[in-house]
DSSP file (Angstrom, degrees, kcal/mol; ACC not computed):
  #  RESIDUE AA STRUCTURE BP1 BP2  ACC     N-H-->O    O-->H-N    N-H-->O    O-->H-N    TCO  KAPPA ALPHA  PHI   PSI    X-CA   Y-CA   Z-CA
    1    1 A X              0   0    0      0, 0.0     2,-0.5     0, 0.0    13,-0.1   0.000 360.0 360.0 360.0 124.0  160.1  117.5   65.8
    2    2 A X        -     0   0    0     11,-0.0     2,-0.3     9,-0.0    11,-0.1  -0.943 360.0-177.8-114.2 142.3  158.3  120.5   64.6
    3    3 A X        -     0   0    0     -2,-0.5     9,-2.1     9,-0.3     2,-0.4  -0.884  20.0-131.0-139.3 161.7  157.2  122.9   67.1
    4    4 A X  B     -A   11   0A   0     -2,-0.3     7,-0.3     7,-0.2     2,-0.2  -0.904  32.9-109.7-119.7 145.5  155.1  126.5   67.4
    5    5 A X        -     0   0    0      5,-3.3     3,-0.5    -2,-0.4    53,-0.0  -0.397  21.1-147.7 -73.4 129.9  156.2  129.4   69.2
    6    6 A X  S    S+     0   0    0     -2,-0.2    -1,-0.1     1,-0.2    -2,-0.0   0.840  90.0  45.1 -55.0 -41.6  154.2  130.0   72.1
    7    7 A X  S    S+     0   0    0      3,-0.1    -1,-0.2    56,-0.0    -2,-0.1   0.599 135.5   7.9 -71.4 -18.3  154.3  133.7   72.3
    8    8 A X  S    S-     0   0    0     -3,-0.5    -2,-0.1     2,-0.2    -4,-0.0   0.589  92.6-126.9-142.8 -62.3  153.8  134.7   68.7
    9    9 A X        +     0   0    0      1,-0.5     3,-0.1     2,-0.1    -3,-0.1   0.364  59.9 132.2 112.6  -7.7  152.8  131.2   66.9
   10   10 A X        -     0   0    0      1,-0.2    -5,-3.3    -6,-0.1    -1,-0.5  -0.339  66.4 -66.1 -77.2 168.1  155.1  131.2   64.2
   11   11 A X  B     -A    4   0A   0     -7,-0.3    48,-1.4    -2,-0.1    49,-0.5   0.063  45.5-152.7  79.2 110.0  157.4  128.6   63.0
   12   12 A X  E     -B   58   0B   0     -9,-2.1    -9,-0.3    46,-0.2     2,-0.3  -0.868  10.1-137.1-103.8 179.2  160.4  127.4   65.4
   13   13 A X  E     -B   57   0B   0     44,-0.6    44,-1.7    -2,-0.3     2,-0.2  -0.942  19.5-115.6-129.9 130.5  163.8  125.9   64.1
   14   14 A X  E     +B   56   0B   0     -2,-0.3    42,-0.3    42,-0.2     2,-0.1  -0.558  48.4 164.3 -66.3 128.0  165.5  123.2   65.5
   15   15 A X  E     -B   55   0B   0     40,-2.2    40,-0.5    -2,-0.2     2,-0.4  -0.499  28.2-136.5-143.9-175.4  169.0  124.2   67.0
   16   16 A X  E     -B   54   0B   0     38,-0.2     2,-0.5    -2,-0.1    38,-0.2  -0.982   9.2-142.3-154.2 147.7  171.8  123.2   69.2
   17   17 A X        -     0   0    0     36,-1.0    11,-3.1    -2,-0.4    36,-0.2  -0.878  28.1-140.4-132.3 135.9  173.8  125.0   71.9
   18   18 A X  E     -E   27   0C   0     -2,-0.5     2,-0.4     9,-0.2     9,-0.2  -0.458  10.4-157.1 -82.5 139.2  177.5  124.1   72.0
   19   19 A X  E     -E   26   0C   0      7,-3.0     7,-1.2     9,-0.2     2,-0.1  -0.983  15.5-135.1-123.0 146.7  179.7  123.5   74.7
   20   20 A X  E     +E   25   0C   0     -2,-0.4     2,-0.2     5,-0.2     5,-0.2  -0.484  29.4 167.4-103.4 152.2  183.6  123.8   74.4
   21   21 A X        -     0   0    0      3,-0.8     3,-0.3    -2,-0.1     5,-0.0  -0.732  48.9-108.0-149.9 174.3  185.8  121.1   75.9
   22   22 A X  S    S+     0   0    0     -2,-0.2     3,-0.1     1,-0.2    -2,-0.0   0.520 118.8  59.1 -97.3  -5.9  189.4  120.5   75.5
   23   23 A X  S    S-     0   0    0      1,-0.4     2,-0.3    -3,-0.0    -1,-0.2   0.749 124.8 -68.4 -86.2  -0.5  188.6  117.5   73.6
   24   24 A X        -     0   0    0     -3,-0.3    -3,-0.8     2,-0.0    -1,-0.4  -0.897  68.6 -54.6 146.8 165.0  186.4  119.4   70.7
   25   25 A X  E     +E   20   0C   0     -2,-0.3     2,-0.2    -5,-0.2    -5,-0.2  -0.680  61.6 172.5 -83.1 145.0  182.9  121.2   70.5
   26   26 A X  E     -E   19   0C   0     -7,-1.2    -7,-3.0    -2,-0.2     2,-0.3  -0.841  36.2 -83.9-140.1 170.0  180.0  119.0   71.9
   27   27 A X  E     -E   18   0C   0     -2,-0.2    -9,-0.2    -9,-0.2    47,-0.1  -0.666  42.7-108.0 -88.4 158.3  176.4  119.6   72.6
   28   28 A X        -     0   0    0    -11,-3.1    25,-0.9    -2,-0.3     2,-0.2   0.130  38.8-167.3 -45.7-177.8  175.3  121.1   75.8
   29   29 A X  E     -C   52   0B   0     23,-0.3    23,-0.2    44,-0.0     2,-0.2  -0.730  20.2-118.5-167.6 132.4  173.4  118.3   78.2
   30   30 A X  E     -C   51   0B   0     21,-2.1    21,-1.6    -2,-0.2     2,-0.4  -0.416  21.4-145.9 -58.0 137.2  171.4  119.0   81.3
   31   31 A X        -     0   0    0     19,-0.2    19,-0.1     2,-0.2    18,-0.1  -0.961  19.7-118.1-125.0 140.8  172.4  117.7   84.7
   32   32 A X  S    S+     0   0    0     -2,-0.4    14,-0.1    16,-0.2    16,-0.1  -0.479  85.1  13.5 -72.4 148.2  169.9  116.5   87.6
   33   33 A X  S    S-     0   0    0      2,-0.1    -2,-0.2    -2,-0.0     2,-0.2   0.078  97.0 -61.4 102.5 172.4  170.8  119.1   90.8
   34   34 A X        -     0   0    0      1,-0.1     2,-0.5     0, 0.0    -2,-0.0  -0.430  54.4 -86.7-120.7-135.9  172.5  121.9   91.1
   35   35 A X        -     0   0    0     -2,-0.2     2,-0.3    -4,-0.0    10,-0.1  -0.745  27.7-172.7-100.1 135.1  176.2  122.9   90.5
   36   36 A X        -     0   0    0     -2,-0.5     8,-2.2     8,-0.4     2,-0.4  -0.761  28.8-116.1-109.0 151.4  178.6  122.6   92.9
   37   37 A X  B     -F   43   0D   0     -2,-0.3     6,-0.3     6,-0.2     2,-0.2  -0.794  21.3-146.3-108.8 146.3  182.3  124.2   91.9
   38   38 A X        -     0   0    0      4,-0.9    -1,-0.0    -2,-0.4     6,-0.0  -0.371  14.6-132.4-118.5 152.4  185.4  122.3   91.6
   39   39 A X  S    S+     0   0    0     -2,-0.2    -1,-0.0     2,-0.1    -2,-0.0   0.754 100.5  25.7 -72.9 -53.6  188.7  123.4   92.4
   40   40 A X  S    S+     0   0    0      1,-0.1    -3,-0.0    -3,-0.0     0, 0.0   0.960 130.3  31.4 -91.4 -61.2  190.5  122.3   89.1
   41   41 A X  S    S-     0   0    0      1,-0.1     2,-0.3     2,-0.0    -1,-0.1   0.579  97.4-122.0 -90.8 -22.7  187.8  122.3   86.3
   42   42 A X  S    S+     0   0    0     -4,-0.0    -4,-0.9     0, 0.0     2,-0.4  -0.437  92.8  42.9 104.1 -64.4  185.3  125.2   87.5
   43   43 A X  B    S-F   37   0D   0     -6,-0.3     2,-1.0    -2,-0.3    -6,-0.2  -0.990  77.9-137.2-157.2 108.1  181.9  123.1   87.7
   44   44 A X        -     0   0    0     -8,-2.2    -8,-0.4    -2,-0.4     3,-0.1  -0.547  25.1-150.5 -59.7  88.6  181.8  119.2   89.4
   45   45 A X        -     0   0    0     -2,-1.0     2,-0.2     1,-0.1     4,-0.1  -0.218  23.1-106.4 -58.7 170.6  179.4  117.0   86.9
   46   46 A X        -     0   0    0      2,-0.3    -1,-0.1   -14,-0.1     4,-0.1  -0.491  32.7-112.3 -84.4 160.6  177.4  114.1   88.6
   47   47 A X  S    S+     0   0    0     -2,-0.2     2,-0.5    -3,-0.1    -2,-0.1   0.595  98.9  89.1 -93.6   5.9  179.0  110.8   87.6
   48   48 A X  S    S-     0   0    0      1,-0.1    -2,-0.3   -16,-0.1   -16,-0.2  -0.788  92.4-101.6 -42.1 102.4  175.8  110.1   85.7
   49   49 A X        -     0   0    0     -2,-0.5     2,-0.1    -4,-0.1    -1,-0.1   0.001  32.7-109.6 -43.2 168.1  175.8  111.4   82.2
   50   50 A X        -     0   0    0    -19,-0.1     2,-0.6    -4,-0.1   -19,-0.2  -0.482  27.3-114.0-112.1 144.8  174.1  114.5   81.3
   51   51 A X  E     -C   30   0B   0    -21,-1.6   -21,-2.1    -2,-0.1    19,-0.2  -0.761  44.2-113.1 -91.1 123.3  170.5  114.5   78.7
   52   52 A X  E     -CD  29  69B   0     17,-0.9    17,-1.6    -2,-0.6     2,-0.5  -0.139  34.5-125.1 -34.1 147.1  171.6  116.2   75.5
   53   53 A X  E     - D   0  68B   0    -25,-0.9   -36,-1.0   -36,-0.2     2,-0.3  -0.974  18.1-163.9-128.5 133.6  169.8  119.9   74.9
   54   54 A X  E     -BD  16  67B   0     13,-1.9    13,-1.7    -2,-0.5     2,-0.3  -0.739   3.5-160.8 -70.0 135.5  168.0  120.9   72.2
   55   55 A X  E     -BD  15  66B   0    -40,-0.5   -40,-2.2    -2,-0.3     2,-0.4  -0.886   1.1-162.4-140.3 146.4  167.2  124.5   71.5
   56   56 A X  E     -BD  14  65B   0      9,-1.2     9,-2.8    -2,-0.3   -42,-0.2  -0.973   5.6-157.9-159.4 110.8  164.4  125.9   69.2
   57   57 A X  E     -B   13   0B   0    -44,-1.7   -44,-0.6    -2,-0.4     2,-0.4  -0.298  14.9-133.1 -69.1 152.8  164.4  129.3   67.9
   58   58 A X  E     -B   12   0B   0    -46,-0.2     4,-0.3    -2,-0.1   -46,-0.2  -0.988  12.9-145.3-111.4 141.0  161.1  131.2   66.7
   59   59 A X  S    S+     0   0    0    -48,-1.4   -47,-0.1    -2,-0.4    -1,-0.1   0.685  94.8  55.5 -88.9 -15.5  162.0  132.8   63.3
   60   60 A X  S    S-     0   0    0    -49,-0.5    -1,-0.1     1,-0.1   -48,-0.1   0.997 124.8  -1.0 -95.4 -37.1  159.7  135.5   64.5
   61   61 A X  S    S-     0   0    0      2,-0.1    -2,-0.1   -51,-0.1    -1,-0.1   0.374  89.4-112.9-102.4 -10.6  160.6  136.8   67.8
   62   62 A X        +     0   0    0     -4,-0.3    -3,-0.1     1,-0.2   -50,-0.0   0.347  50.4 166.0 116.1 -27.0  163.4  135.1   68.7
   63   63 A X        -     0   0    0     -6,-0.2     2,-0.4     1,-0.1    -1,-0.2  -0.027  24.6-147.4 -45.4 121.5  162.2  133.1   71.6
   64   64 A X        +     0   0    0     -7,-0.2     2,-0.4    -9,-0.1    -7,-0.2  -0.810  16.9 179.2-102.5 128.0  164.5  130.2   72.8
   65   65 A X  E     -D   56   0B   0     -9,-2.8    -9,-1.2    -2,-0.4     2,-0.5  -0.966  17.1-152.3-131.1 141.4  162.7  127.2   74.2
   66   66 A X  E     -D   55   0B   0     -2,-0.4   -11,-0.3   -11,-0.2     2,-0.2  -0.992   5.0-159.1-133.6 129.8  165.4  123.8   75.5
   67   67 A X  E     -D   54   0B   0    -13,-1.7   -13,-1.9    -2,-0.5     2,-0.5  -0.834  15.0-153.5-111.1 166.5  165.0  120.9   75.7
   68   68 A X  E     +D   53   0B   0     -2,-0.2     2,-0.3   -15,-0.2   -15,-0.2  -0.819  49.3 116.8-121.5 130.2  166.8  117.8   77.8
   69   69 A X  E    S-D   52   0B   0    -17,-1.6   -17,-0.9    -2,-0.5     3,-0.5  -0.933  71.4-116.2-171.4 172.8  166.3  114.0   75.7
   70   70 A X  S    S+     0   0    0     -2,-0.3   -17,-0.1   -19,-0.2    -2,-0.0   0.192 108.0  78.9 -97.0   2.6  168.6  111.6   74.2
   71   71 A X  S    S+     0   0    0    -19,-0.1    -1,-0.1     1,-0.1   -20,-0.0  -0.237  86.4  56.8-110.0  31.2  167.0  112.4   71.0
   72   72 A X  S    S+     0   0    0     -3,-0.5   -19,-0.2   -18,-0.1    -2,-0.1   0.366  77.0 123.9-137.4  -8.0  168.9  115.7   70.8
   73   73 A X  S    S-     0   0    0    -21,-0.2     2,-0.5     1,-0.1    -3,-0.1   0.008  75.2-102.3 -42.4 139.9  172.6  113.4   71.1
   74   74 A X              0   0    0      1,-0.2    -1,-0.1   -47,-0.1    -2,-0.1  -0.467 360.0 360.0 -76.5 136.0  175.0  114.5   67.6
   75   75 A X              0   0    0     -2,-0.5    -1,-0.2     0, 0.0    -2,-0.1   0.476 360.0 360.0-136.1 360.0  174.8  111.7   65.0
């Protein structure tokens, strides 16, 4: 997926943003709602799984644009 920065027009780069677990680094994922806080863990997920997120850089300004699919899952 190749995409153009909206502010400038240049080039973006396909990216990831990581989230740390005790089982391992995973990628981030989007959740429907918002967060309600947990007692033990910090932040209560829905018992639905979460849409992977994608992140895209622009190599000129910087600009970070995410997105939520199942086409952004590690393979």
């Amino acid at each position: 997926m190749s995409k153009q920065c909206p502010k400038c027009g240049k080039a973006m780069e396909q990216g990831f943003v990581p989230d740390y677990t005790y089982g391992g680094q995973t990628v981030g994922a989007w959740y429907k709602g918002p967060p309600s806080k947990s007692f033990w863990v910090g932040t209560k997920l829905p018992p639905a799984g979460g849409l992977p997120i994608g992140a895209f850089r622009c190599a000129g300004c910087g600009l970070l644009e995410l997105y939520a699919g199942a086409e952004f899952a590690a393979k």
